[in-house]
TITOR-779606 format. One record per residue: y, x, z of N, C-alpha, C in turn. Coordinates in steps of 0.1 Angstrom, whole numbers, padded with zeros to 4 digits, always signed. Each point is the difference from the previous one (the first is absolute). Example, Ala and Ser with C-alpha at 12.3 -4.5 7.8 and 13.67 -1.06 7.14 Angstrom:
<pts>
-0057+0132+0078+0012-0009+0000+0012+0009+0000/+0011-0004-0007+0011+0009+0000+0011-0008+0008/
</pts>
This chain:
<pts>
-0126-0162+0102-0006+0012-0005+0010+0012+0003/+0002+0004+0014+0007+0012+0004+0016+0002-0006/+0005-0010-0001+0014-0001-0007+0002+0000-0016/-0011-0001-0005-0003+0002-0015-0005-0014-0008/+0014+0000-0009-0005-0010-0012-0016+0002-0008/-0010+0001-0004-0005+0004-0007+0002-0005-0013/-0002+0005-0014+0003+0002-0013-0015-0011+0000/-0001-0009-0010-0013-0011-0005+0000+0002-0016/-0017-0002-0001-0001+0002-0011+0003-0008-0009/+0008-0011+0006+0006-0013-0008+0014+0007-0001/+0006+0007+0006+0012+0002-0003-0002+0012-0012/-0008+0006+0004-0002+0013-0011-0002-0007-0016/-0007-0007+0002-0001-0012-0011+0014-0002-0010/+0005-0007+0010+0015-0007+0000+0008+0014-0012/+0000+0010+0003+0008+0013+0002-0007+0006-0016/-0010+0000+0001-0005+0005-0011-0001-0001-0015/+0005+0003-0010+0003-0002-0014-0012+0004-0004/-0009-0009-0005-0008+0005-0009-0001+0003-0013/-0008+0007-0005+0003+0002-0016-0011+0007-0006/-0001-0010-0010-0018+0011-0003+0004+0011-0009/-0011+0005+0002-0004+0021-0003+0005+0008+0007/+0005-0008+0012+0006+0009+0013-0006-0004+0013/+0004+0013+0009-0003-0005+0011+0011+0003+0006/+0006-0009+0008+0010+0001+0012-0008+0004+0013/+0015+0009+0008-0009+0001+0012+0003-0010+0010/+0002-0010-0003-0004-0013+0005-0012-0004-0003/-0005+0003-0007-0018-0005+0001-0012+0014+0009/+0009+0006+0002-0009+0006+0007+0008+0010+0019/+0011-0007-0004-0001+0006+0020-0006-0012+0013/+0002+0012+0007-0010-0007+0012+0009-0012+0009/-0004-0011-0001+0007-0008+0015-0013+0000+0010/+0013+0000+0010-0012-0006+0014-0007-0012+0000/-0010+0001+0005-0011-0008+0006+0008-0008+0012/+0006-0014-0002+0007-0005+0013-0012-0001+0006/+0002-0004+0014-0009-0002+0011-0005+0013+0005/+0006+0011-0001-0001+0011+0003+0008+0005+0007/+0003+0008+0012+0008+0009+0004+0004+0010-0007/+0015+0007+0005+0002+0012-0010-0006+0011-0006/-0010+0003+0014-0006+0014+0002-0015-0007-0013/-0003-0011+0000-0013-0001-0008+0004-0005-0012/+0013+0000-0002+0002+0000-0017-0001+0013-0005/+0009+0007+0011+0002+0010-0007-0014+0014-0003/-0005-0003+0015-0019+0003+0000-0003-0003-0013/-0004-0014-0005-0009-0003-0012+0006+0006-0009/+0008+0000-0006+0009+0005-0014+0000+0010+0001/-0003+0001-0015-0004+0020-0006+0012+0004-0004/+0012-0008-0002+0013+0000-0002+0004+0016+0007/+0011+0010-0007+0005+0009+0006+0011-0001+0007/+0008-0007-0010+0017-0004+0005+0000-0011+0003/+0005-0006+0009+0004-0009+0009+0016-0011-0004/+0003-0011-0007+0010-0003-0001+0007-0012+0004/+0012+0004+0008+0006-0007+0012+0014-0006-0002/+0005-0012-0002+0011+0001+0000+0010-0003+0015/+0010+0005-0006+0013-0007+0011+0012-0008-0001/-0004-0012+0000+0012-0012-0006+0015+0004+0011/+0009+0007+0004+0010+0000+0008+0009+0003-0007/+0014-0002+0009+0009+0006-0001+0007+0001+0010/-0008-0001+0009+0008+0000+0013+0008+0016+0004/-0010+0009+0000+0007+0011+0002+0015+0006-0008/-0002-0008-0010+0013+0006-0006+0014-0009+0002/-0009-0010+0003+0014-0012+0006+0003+0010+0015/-0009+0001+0004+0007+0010+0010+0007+0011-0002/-0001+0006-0007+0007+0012-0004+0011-0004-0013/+0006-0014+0001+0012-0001-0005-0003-0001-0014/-0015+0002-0010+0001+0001-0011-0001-0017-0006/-0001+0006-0014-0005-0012-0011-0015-0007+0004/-0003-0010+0005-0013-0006-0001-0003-0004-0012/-0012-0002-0003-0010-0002-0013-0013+0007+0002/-0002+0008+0008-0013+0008-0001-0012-0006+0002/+0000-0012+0004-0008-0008+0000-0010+0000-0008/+0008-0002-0010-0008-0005-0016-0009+0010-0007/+0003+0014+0003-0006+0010-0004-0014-0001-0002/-0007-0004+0010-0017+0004-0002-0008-0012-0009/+0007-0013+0000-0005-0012-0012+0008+0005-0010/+0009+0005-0001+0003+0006-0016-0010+0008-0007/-0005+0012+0009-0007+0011-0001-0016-0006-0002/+0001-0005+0008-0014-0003-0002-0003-0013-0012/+0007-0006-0005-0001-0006-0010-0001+0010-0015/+0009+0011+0003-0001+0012-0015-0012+0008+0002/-0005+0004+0013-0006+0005+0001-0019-0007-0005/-0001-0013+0005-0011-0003-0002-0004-0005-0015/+0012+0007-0011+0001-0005-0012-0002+0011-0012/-0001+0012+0013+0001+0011-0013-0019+0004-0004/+0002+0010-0005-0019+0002-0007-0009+0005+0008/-0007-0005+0008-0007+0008+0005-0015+0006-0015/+0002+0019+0005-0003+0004-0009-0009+0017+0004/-0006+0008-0009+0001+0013+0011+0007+0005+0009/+0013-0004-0002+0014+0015+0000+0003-0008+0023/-0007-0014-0007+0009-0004+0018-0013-0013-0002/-0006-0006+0010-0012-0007+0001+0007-0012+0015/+0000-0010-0005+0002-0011+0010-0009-0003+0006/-0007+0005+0001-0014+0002+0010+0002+0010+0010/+0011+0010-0001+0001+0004+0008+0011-0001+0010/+0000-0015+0002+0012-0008+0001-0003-0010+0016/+0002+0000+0009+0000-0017+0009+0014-0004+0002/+0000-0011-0005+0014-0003+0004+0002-0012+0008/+0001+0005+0014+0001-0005+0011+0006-0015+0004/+0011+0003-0001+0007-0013+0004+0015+0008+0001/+0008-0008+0008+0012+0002+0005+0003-0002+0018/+0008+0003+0006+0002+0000+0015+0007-0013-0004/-0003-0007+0010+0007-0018+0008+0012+0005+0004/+0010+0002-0007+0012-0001+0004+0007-0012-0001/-0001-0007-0008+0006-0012-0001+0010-0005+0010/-0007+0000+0014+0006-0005+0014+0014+0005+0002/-0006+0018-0003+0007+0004+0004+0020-0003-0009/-0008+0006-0015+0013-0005-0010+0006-0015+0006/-0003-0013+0005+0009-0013+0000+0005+0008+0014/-0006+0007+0008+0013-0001+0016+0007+0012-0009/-0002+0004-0005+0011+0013-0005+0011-0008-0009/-0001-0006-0007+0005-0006-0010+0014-0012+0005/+0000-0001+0012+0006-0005+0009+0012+0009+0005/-0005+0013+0002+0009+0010+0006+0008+0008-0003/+0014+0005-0004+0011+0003-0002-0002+0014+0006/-0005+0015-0007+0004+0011+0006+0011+0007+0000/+0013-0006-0002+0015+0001+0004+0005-0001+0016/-0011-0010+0005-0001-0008+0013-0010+0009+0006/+0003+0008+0014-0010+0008+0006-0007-0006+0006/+0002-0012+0006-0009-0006+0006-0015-0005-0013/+0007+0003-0008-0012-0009-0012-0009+0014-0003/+0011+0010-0005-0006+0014-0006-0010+0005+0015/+0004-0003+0009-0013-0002+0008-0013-0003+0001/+0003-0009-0003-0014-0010-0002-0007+0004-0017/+0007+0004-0009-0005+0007-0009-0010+0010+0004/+0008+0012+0007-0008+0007+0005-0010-0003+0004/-0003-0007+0012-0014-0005+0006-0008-0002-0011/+0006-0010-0013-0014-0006-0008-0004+0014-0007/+0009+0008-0002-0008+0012-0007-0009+0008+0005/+0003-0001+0015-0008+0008+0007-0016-0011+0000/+0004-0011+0001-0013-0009-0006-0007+0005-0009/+0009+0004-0013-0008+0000-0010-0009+0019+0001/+0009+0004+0004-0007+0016+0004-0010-0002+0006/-0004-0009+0007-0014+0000+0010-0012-0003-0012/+0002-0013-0005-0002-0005-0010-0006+0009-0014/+0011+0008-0002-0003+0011-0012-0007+0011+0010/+0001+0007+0008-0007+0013+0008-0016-0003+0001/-0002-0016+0004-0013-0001+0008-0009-0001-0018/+0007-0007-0009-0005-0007-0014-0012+0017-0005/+0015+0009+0000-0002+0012-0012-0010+0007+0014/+0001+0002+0012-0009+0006+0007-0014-0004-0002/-0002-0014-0004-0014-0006-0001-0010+0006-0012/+0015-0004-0011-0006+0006-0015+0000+0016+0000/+0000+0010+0011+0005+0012-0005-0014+0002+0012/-0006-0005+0008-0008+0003+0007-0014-0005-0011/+0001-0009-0006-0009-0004-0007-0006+0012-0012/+0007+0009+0001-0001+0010-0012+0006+0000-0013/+0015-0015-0001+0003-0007-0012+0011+0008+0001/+0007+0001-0013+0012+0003-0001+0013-0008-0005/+0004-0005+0010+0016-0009+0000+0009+0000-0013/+0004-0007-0008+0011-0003-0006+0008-0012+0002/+0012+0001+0006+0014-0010+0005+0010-0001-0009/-0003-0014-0004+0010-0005-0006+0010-0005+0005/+0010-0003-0002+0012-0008+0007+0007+0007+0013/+0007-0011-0002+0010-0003+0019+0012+0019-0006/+0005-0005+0012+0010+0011+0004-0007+0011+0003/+0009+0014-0001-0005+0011+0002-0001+0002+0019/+0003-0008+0007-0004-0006+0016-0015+0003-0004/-0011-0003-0005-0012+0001-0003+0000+0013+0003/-0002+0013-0005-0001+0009+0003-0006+0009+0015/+0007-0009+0007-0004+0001+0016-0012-0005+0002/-0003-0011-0006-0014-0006+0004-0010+0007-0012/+0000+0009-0010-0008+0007-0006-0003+0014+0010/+0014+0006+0006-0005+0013-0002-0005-0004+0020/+0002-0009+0005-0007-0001+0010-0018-0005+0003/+0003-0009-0013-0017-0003+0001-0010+0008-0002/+0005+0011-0015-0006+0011-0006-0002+0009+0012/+0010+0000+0010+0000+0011+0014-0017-0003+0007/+0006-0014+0004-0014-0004+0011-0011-0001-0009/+0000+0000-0013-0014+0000-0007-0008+0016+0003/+0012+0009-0004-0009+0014+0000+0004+0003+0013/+0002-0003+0010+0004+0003+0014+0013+0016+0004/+0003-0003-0007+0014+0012-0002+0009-0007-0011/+0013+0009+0005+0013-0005-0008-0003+0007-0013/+0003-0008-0009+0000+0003-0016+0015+0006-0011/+0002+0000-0013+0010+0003-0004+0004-0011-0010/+0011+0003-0006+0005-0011-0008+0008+0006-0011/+0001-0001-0012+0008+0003-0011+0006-0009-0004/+0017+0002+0001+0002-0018-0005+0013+0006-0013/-0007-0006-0011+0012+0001-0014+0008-0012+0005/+0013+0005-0002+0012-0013+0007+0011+0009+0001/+0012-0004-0006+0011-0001-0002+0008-0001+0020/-0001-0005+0005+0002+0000+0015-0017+0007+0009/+0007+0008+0013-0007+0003+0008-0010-0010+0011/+0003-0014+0005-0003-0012+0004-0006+0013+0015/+0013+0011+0006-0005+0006+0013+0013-0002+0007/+0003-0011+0000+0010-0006+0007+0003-0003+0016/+0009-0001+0007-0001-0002+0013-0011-0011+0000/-0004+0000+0015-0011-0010+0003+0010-0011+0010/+0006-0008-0005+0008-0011+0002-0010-0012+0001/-0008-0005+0000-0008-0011+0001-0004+0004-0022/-0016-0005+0000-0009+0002-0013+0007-0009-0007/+0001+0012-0010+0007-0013-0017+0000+0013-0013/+0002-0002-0012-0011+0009-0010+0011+0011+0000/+0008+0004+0009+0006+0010+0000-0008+0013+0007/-0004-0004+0007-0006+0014+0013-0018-0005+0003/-0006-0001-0013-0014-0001+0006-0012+0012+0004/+0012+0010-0007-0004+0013+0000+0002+0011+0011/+0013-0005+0004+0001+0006+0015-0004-0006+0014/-0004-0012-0004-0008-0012+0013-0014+0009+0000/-0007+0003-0012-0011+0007-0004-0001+0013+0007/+0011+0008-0003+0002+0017+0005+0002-0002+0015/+0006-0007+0001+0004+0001+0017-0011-0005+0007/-0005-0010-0003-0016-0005+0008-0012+0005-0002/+0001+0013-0006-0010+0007-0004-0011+0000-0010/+0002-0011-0010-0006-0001-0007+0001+0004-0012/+0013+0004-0003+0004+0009-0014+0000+0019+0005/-0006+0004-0007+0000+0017-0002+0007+0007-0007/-0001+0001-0008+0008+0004-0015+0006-0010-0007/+0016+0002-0002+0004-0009-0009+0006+0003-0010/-0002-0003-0015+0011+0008-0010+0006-0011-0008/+0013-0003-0003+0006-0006-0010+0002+0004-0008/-0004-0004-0013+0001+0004-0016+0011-0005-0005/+0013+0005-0001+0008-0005-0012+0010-0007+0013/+0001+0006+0007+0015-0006+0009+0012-0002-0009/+0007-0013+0001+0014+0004-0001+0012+0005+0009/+0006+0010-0006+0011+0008+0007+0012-0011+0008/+0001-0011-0013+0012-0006+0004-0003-0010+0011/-0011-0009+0000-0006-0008+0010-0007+0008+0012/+0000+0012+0003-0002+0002+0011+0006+0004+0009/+0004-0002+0014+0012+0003+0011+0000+0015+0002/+0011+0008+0002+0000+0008+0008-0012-0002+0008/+0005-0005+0015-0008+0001+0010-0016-0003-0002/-0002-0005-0013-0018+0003-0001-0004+0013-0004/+0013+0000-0008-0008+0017-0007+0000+0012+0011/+0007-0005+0010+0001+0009+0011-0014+0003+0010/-0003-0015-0002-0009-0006+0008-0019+0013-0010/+0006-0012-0014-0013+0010-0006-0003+0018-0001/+0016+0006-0002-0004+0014+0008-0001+0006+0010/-0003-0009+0013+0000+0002+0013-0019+0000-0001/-0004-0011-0007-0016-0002-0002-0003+0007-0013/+0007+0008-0003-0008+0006-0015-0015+0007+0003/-0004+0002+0010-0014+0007+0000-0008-0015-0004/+0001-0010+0008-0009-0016-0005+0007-0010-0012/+0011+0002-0001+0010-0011-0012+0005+0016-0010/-0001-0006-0012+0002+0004-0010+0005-0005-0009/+0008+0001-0007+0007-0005-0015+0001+0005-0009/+0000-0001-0012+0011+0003-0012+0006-0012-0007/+0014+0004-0006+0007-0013-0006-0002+0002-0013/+0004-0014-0001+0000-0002-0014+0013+0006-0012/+0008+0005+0006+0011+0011-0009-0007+0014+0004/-0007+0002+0005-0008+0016+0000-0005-0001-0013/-0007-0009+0000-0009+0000-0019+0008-0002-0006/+0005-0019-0003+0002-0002-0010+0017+0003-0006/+0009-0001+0013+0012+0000-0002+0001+0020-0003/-0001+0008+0008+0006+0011+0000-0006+0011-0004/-0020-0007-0003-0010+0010-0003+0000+0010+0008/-0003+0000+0011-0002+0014+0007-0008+0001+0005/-0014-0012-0004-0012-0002+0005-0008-0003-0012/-0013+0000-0002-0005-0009-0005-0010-0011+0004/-0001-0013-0009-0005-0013+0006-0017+0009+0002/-0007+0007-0005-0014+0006+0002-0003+0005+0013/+0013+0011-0003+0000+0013+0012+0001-0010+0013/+0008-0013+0001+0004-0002+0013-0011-0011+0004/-0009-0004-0014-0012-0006+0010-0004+0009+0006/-0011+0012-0006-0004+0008+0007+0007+0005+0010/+0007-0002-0002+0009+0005+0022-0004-0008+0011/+0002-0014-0007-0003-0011+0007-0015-0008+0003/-0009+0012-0012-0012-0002+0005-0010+0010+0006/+0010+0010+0003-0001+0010+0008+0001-0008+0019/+0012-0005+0000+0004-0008+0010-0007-0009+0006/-0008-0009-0008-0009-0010+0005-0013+0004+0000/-0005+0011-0008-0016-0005-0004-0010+0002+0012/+0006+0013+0006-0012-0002+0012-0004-0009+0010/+0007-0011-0001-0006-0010+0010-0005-0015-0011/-0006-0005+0005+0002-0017-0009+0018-0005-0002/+0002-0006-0009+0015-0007-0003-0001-0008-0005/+0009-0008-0003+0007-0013-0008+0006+0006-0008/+0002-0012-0015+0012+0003-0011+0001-0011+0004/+0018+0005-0001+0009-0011+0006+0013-0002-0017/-0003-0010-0008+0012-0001-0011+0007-0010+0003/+0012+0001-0001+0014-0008+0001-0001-0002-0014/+0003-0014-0003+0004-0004-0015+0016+0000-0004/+0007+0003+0011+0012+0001+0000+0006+0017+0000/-0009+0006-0004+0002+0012-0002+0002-0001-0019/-0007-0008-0007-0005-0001-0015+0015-0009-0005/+0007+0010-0008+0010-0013-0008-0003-0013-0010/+0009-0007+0008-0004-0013-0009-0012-0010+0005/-0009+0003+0013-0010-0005+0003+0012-0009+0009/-0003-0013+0000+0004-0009+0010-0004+0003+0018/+0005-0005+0008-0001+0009+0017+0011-0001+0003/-0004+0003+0013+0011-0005+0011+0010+0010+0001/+0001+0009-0005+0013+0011-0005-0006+0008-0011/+0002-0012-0010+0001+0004-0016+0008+0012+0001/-0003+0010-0010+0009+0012-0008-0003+0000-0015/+0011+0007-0002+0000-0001-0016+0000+0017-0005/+0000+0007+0017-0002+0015-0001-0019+0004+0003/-0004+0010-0001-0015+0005+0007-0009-0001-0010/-0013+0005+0008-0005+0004-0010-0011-0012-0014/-0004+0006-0007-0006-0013-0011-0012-0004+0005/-0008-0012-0008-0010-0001+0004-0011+0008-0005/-0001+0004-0012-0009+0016+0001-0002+0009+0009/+0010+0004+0009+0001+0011+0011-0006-0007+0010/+0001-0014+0004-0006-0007+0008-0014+0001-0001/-0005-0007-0009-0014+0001-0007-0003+0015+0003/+0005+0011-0007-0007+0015+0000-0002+0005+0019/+0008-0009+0008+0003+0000+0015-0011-0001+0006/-0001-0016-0004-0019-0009+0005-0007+0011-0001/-0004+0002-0015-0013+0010-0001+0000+0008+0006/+0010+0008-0001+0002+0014+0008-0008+0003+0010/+0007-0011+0012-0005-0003+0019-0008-0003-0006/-0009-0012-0004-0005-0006+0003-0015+0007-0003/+0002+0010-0009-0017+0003-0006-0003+0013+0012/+0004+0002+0012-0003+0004+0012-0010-0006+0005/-0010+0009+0005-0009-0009+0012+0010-0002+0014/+0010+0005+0004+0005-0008+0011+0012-0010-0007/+0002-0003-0009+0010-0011-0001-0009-0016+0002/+0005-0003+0012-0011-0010+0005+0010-0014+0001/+0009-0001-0009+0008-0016-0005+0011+0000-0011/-0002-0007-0005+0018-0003-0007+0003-0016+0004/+0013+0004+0004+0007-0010+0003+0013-0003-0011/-0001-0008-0009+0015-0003-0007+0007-0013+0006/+0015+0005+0002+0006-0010+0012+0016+0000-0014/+0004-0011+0007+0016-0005-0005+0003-0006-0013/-0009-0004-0005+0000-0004-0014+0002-0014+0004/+0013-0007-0011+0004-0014+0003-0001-0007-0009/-0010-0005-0011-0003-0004-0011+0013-0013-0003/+0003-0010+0012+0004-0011-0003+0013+0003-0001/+0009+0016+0007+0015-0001-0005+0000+0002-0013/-0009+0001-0011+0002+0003-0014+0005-0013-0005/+0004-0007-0003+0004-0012-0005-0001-0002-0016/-0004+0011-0010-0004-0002-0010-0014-0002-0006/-0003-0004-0010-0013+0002-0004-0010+0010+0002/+0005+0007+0004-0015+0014+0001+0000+0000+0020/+0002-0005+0005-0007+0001+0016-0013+0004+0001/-0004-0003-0010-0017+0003+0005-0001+0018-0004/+0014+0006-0005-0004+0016-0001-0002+0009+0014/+0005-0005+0011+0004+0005+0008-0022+0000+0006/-0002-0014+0002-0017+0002+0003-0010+0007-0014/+0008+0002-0010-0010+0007-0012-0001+0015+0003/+0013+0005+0006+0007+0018+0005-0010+0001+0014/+0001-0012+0010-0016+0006+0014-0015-0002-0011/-0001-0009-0007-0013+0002-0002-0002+0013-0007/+0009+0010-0010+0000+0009-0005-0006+0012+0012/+0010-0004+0009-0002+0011+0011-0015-0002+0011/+0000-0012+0002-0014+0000+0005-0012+0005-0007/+0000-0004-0020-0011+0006+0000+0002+0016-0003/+0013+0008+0002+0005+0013-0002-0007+0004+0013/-0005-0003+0012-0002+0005+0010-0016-0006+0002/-0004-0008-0009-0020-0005+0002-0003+0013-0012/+0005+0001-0005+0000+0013-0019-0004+0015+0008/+0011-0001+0010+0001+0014+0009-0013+0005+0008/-0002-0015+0007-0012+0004+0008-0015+0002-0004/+0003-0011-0016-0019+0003-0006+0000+0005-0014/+0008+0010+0001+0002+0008-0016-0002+0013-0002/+0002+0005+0016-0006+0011+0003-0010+0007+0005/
</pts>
């Protein structure tokens, strides 16, 4: 099925808490019809949002980080198919797809040492696997007239969002990404550091703005890089607002959605921007999850905000009892961004 696990209504089963005088929206979102191609699931379903996971972590083993991101989209999607479906958010307006076949890819990765260039090599390649993989997925669903939400994997994903979304509407698109790091890094071989400048430089990114940079994590030589592109790359950091106040968190969306709105975009959230959320560069600084949440809505109740992607969230480095908060904080934000689009 085109690289895609599909989601079963036996699993949905599996997943779902029932409880009478409620309804979960597990009793009412859409799975595919197996024995179907992509294009005619997504054809038959009256479904609006589209939901996709990505089991990896390859990209960030490439880029030297913490793996766990894996886990992210069965976390999520377990809190999520638990909460009420009700007016305010309708699981009916829900298909929840499957996930990409990575599996293959995670055991040759899992083998390889990116310390060792010869290995961090071969990293690269499988990412660029998984970019084909994610570009061709979100291009299907975004031609279909559906609207994408990506769970999981490394922020490496990114590349294969804002590429597919490209060849769907046949022009380069823009991208807003709330994140703590810029991910517009040298193009060294793909890994979740630079999915954004593989994007800009191949033509498929237009406009780019980062929300909430950190001062201290970013290089000289990028920020050099970013005011050399300030007419297409844009920033503000996160000590503009919260540290030094010489911004405000309102004023600098609207800057930033001054920046993207005239073409179609992506919302791009780093969960490693949010303190205390587990991820492959946890902080204990940035912004809350309210600001996050107020973020979603924001973009997303645009007619061109055409995906959210939440990437870096590592449910299994939590080692205490509450792991499952880290998948309760995306379902929040998924249906912060289904609220956006049918509330208005």
């Amino acid at each position: 099925m085109e690289s895609i696990k599909l989601f079963t209504s036996s699993e949905l089963a599996k997943m779902t808490n029932h409880r009478s005088g409620e309804v979960k929206f597990g009793e009412k979102v859409h799975v595919p019809n197996t024995g179907h191609n992509l294009s005619e699931i997504l054809k038959n379903c009256d479904a609006k949002f589209v939901l996709l996971g990505i089991s990896e972590d390859i990209g960030v083993k490439a880029n030297f980080g913490r793996v766990g991101t894996s886990a992210a989209f069965k976390s999520s999607l377990k809190s999520l198919l638990n909460i009420q479906h009700n007016k305010f958010c309708k699981g009916s307006d829900l298909l929840i797809l499957g996930e990409l076949e990575v599996e293959e890819f995670m055991i040759e990765a899992e083998k390889l040492n990116p310390n060792v260039k010869e290995d961090r090599k071969q990293l690269f390649k499988l990412v660029e696997k998984i970019d084909k993989e994610v570009s061709h997925a979100i291009h299907t669903i975004v031609s279909a007239g559906k609207i994408p939400i990506i769970i999981g994997g490394g922020h490496n994903n990114a590349y294969g969002n804002i590429k597919g979304l490209a060849l769907a509407k046949g022009k380069p698109v823009n991208a807003i990404n709330f994140d703590a790091h810029s991910d517009f890094r040298m193009m060294e071989g793909r890994h979740s550091g630079n999915g954004f400048s593989y994007a800009f430089e191949e033509g498929f990114l237009k406009n780019y703005f980062i929300f909430g940079l950190h001062e201290s994590y970013t290089s000289k030589i990028l920020f050099n890089t970013l005011k050399e592109l300030n007419e297409r790359v844009n920033f503000i950091t996160y000590e503009e607002i919260e540290i030094r106040k010489s911004k405000s968190f309102e004023e600098e969306m609207l800057k930033a959605f001054s920046f993207v709105k005239t073409d179609s975009f992506g919302i791009e959230l780093d969960l490693d921007a949010i303190p205390g959320v587990y991820s492959s560069a946890m902080t204990l600084s940035g912004f809350n999850v309210n600001q996050a949440r107020e973020f979603v809505h924001f973009f997303g109740k645009h007619k061109n905000a055409s995906y959210l992607h939440i990437c870096e969230g590592a449910p299994d480095l939590d080692t205490t009892n509450n792991n499952h908060l880290t998948g309760k904080l995306i379902a929040y934000l998924i249906t912060d961004f289904m609220k956006s689009k049918t509330m208005n």
